[in-house]
N, C-alpha and C positions, 0 to 999 in steps of 0.2 A: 713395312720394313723401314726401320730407320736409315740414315743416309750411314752411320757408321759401319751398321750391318752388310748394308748392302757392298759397300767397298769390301769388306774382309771375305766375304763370301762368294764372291760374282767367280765365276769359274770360264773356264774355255769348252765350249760344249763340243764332244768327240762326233756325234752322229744328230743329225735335225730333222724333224720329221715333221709332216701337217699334223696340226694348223699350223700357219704364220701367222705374223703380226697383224694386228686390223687396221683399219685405214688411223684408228683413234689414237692406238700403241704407236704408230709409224711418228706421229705426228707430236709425237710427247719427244721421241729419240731425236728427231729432227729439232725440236727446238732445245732441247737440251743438248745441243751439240754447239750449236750457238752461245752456249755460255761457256765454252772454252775459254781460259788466259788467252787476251787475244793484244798486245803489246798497239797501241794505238790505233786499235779498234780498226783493223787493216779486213776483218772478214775475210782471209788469207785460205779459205776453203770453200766446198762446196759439194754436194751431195746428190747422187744418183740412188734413185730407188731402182731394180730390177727383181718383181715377181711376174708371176701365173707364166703366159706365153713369152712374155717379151725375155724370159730367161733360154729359150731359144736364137733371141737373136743375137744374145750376146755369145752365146755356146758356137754359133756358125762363125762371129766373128774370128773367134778363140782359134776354132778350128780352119779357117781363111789363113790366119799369123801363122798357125803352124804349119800349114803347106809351103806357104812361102818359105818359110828358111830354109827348106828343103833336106834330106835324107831322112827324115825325123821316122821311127819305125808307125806303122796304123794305131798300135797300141798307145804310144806314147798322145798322139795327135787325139784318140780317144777321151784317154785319162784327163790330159789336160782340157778339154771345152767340156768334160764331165764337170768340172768344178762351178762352171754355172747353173748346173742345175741340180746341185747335190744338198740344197737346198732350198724351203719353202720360198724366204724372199731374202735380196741383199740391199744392201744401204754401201754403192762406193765411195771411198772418200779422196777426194782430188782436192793437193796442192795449188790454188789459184792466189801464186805471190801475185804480192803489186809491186812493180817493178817502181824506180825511184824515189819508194819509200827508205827512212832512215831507220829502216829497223832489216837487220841481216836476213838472209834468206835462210838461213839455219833455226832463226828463233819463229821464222812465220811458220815452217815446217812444224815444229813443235808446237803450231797450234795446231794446226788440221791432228798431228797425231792425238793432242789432247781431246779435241773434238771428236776422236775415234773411239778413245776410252769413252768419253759421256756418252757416245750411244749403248757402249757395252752395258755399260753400267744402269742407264733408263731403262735397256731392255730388261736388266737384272730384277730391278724395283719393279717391273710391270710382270713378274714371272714368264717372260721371251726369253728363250734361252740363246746363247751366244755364240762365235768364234769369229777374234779377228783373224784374216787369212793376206797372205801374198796374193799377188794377183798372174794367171799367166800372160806372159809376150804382151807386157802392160806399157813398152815403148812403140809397139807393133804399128802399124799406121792403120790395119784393122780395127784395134783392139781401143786406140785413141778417137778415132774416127767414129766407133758405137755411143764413148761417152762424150762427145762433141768438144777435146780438149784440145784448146788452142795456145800459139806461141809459150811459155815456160810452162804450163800446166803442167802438174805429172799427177800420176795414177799411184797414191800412195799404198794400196790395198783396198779390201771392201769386208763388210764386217757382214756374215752368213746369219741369219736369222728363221727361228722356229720353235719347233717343240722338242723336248728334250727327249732322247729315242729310249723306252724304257731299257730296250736292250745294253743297252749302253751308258751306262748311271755316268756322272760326272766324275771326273780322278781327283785324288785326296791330293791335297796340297801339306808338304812339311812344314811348320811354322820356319822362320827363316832369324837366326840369331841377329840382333842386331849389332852387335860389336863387330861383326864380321861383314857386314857393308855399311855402317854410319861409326864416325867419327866426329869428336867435338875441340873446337878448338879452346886452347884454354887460355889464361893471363900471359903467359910468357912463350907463347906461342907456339905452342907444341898438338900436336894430334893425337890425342888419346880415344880409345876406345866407348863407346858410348855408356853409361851407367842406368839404360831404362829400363833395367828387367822389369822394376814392379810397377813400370807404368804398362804394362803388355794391356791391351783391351781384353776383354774378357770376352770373347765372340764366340762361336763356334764356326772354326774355319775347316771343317771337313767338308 
């Protein structure tokens, strides 16, 4: 799969099923994550694997946070530590700014998210099927405590990995007009609408 392909096509997978990733797949997303836009090479991120068993530990953690905050109904406290194990394997992806650096804490965040795409995306090229997900009670002192996050770290989400469940084919995406979210500026400083229809790539993005 060429790299263009692979961006127009990479999908959010609905349901994941065994197999997961191998240790070989894990280790291609992991360093392609590392090639994230990373503004003075701050390495402003970092990466938790959680498959096989260990995806119970993080499920009791899950379900530790939700008793603590208390009234939450058994269902709800269910559902929620359901999401660690609703998949074969995850890859979390944690905000580790450096604090004192001269680069804003907004732009280091948008490397770790960049860093969250390139796994999507390695996993795409490797046929690993995907979804980045929110994470539950991901300030919880459980839930920080599972992924060993220290002083500003935060829990930015964790991106779900496996097989794509036949059940459940992947949903069609609309191609998305571009004049209706890109603009260009022009000589006399005005914003007009973008003119690339006939640059569209030619891909198949179903």
């Amino acid at each position: 799969m060429d790299a263009l392909a692979c961006l127009m096509t990479r999908r959010t997978a609905t349901r994941l099923v065994e197999p997961g990733p191998t240790d070989e797949q894990l280790a291609v997303m992991l360093a392609a994550a590392t090639t994230a836009p990373d503004h003075k090479m701050l390495r402003p991120w970092r990466f938790v694997v959680v498959r096989g068993e260990a995806r119970e530990v993080l499920a009791n953690a899950i379900t530790a946070a939700a008793e603590a905050v208390g009234g939450l109904a058994e269902p709800v406290i269910r559902k929620a530590a359901g999401k660690a194990t609703r998949s074969p394997a995850l890859i979390a992806v944690i905000a580790s700014r450096v604090p004192g650096a001269r680069v804003p804490r907004a732009e280091q965040d948008a490397s770790a998210a960049a860093a969250a795409q390139n796994l999507c995306l390695a996993a795409h090229a490797q046929g690993v099927a995907s979804a980045w997900k929110s994470t539950p009670l991901p300030d919880s002192d459980q839930v920080r405590a599972v992924f060993g996050l220290t002083g500003g770290e935060e829990l930015l989400g964790w991106v779900e990995l496996g097989t794509l469940s036949d059940a459940v084919p992947l949903p069609s995406r609309e191609p998305v007009a571009l004049s209706a979210v890109a603009s260009e500026l022009t000589a006399d400083g005005q914003l007009t609408p973008v003119g690339l229809a006939a640059a569209l790539v030619s891909v198949d993005t179903r």
